[in-house]
C-alpha positions as a Markdown table, in Angstrom:
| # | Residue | x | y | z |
|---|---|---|---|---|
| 1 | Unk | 36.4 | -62.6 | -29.8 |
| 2 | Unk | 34.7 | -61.0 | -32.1 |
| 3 | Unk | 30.9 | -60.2 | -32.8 |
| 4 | Unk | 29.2 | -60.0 | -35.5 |
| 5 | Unk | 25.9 | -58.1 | -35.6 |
| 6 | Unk | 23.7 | -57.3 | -38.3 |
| 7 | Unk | 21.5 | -54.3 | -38.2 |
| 8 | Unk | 18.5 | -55.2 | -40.2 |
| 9 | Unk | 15.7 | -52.7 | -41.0 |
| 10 | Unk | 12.9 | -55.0 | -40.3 |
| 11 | Unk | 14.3 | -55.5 | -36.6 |
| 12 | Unk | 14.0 | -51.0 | -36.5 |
| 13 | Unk | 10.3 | -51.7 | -38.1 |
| 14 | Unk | 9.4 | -54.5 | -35.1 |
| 15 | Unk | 10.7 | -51.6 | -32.3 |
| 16 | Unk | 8.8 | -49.1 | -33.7 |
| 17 | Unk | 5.6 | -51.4 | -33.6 |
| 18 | Unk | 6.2 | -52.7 | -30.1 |
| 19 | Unk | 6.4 | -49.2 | -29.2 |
| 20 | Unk | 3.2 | -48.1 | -30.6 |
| 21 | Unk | 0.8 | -51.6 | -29.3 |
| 22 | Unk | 2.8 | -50.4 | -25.8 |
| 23 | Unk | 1.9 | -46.5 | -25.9 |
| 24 | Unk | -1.9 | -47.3 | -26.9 |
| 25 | Unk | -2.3 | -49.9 | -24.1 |
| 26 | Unk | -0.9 | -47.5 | -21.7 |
| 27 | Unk | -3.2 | -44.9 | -22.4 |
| 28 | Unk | -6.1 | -47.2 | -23.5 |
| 29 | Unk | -5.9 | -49.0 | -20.4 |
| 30 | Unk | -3.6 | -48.4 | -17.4 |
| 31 | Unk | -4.1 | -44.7 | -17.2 |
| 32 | Unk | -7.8 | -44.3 | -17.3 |
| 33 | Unk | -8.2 | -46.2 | -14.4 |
| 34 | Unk | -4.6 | -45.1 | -12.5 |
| 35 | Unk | -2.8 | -48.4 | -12.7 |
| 36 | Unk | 0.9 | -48.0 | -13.3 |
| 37 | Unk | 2.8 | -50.1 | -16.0 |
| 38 | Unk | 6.3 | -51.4 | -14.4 |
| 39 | Unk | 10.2 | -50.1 | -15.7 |
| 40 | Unk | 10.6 | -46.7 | -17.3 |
| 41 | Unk | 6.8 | -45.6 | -18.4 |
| 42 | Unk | 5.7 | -46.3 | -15.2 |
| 43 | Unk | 7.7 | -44.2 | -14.1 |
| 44 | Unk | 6.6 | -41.8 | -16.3 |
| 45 | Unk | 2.8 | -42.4 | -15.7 |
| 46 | Unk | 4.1 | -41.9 | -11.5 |
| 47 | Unk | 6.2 | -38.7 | -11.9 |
| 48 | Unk | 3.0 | -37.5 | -14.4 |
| 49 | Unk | 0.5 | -37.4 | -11.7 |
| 50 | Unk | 2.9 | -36.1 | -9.1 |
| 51 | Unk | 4.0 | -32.7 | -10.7 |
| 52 | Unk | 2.4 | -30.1 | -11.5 |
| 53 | Unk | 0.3 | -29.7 | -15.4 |
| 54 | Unk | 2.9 | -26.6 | -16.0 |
| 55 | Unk | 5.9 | -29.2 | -15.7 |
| 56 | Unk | 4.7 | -31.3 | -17.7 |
């Protein structure tokens, strides 16, 4: 079976703006106040405050 996908530039445009409204509530909000988002940035917020400023 075959499947057929179409990769359309305004589906590229939508990632890119979910991306942004995600970045600016994470640092708007979660991190001021150490609250930790869930999946893969909050694991990057996590392993942020655990190592030291020179890894980072």
């Amino acid at each position: 079976m075959k499947i057929k996908t179409k990769l359309n530039p305004i589906y590229f445009l939508f990632l890119i703006l979910a991306g942004i409204i995600n970045a600016v509530g994470v640092n708007l909000f979660l991190a001021p106040v150490n609250l930790y988002d869930s999946g893969f940035s909050g694991t990057a917020m996590l392993l942020a405050k655990l190592t030291p400023a020179n890894w980072t």
